[in-house]
N, C-alpha and C positions, 0 to 999 in steps of 0.2 A: 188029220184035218182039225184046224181050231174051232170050237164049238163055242157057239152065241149064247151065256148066261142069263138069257131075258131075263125079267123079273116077270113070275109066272101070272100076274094080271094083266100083261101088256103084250103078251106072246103074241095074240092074234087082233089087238085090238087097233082100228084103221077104220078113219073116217074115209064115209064115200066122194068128198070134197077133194082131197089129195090125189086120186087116182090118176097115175100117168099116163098122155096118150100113148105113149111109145116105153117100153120096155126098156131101150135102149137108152132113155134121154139120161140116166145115171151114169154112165160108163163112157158117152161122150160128154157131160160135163166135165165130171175128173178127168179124162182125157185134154182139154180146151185147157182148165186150170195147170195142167202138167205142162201143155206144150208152151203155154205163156211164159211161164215160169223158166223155162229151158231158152227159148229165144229172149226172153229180156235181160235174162243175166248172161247170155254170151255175149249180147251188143253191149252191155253195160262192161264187162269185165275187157272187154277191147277197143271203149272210147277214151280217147284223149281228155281227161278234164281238168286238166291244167289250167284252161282259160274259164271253167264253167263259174260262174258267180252262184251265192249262196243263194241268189231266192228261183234259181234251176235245178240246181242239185237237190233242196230240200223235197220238191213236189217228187223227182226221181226216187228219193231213196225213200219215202211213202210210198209210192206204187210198187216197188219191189218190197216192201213189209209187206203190202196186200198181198200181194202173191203168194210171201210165204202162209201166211193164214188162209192163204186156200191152198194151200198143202194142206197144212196139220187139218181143217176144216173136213178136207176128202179123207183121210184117213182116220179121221172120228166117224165118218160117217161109212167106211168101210168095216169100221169094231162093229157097226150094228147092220151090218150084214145089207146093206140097201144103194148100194154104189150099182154093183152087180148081182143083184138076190137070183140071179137067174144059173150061176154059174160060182159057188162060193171061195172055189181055188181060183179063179181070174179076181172076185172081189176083194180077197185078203192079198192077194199079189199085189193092186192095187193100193192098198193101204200099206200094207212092207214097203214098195217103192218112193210112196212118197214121206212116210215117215223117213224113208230113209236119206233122201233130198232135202228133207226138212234140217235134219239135226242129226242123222247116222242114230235115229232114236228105237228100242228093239219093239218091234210091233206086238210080238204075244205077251211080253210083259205089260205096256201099254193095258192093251186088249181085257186083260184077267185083271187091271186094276179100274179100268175105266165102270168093266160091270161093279166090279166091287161100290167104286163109288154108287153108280144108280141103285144098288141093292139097300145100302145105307147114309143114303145121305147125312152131311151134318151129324155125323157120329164117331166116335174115337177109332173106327176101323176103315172111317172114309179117308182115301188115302189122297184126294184134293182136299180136306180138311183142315184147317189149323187147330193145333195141339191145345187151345185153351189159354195159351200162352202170347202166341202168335199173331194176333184178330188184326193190328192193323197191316194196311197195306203193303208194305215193304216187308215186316216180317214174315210175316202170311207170304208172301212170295218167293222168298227167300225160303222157307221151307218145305213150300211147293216144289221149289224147282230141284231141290237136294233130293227127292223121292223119285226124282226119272234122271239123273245125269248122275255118270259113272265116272272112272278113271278112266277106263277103258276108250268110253265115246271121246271127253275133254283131247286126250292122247291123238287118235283119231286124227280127227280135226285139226290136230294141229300140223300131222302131217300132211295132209291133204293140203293146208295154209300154206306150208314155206316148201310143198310139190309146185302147188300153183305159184308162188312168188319166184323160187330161184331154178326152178326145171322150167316152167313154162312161161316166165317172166313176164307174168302179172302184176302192173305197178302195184302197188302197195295200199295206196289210193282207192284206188278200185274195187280191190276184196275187202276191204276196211269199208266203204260206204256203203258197198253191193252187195257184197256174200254178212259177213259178223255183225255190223249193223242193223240192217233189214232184220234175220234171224234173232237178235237180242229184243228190239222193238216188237215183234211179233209174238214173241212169249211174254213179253205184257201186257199188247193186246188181249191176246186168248185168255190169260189172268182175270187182266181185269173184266172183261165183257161175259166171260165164261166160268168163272169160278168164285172173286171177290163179291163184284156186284148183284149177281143171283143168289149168292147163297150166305153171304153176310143175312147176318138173324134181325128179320126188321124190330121194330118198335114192341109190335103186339106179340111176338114171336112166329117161332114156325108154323108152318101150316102140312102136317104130315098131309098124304106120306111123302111127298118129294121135295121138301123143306126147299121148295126153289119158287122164287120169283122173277116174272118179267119184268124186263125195263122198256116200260112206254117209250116208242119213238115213231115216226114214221120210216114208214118199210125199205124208203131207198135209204135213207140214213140206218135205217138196222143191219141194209147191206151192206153200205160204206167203211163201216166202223167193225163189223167184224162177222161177217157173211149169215146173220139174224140168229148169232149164236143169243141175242140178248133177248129172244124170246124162247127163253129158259125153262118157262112152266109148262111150255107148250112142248118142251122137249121131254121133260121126265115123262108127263103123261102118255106122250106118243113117241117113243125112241126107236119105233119101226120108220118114220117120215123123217125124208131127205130135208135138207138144212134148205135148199130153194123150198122148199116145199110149208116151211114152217110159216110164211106169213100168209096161206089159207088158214091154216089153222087160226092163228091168230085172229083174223078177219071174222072167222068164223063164230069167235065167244062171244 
């Protein structure tokens, strides 16, 4: 069974603010996010849009980015044990699944690197870090994204691509807008909202120990944009609370 690396100041520690009514409400959100995810891109992958005009298409292929960011979102929040904490092989099944919807991306590696990062933030062994070299945007990204994608998964996916294209003939169109698109935009969503702009080193410097900062917004636009991954500090501090859960917190400094 894969075992949760807290960092041992935060093992148990959980405001009385957060408390769920329902035990349950983790497992059917990732649940909702999945089935969403599954019915939009099969109506998506089997609409005619030969005639769709660009300012229809663009709002579509946003809403299917969002989706995927609530994949990868449920399965970040599966690494920390709190999708399903009541049941830990259904909760990391949970996070395998959708990682693996996401991007065919391998969860226990993930997993043993995601704590790594909370263990060391902003430091040469933090493996969402840039090398020193790397700081802005695009390169930082670019070297992010070389630290979780393999040959193995690129390969993958590509058969999976020309299964779906010339087995199940899937226009071309379709998986280009719907599936590779979406997915490509999404991992620079999660970049930028989750890694560049929280932990890019401000002005005055870091502020140990979770060298992470919030980015002020209001909380439907915290959703909007990347399901309130951008209240960051509130994440290191409390990485036992669900990603809905984080703008009590928030509300609550």
């Amino acid at each position: 069974m894969i075992q949760l690396e807290q960092p041992p100041s935060h093992q148990t520690k959980r405001t009385p603010v957060v408390k769920s009514k329902s035990q349950f409400k983790g497992l059917f959100i990732a649940i909702v996010i999945v089935s969403a995810w599954v019915i939009s891109l099969s109506i998506l992958l089997s609409l005619d849009i030969s005639k769709l005009k660009f300012w229809i298409l663009l709002p579509v292929i946003l809403w299917q980015t969002f989706l995927y960011t609530g994949l990868f979102i449920t399965s970040h929040d599966a690494m920390h044990g709190v999708v399903f904490p009541q049941n830990p092989k259904i909760n990391h099944f949970i996070g395998t699944l959708t990682l693996s919807l996401y991007a065919l991306l391998p969860y226990q590696k993930l997993l043993k690197k995601h704590w790594l990062h909370h263990h060391n933030p902003a430091t040469k062994i933090d493996p969402d870090f840039h090398n020193g070299k790397h700081q802005n945007f695009f390169a930082w990204y670019f070297h992010f994204m070389k630290g979780y994608w393999s040959w193995g998964q690129i390969i993958a996916l590509t058969i999976i691509y020309n299964f779906a294209k010339y087995i199940l003939h899937i226009p071309t169109d379709n998986l280009t807008y719907f599936w590779v698109l979406p997915s490509l935009l999404s991992s620079l969503q999660l970049f930028y909202f989750g890694t560049f702009l929280p932990h890019s080193e401000p002005i005055g410097g870091y502020v140990q120990p979770h060298c992470a900062q919030t980015i002020s917004r209001p909380i439907w636009w915290s959703f909007i944009t990347c399901y309130h991954f951008g209240y960051h500090e509130e994440h290191h501090q409390y990485p036992n609370v669900c990603w809905w859960q984080l703008p009590e917190i928030y509300k609550a400094k």
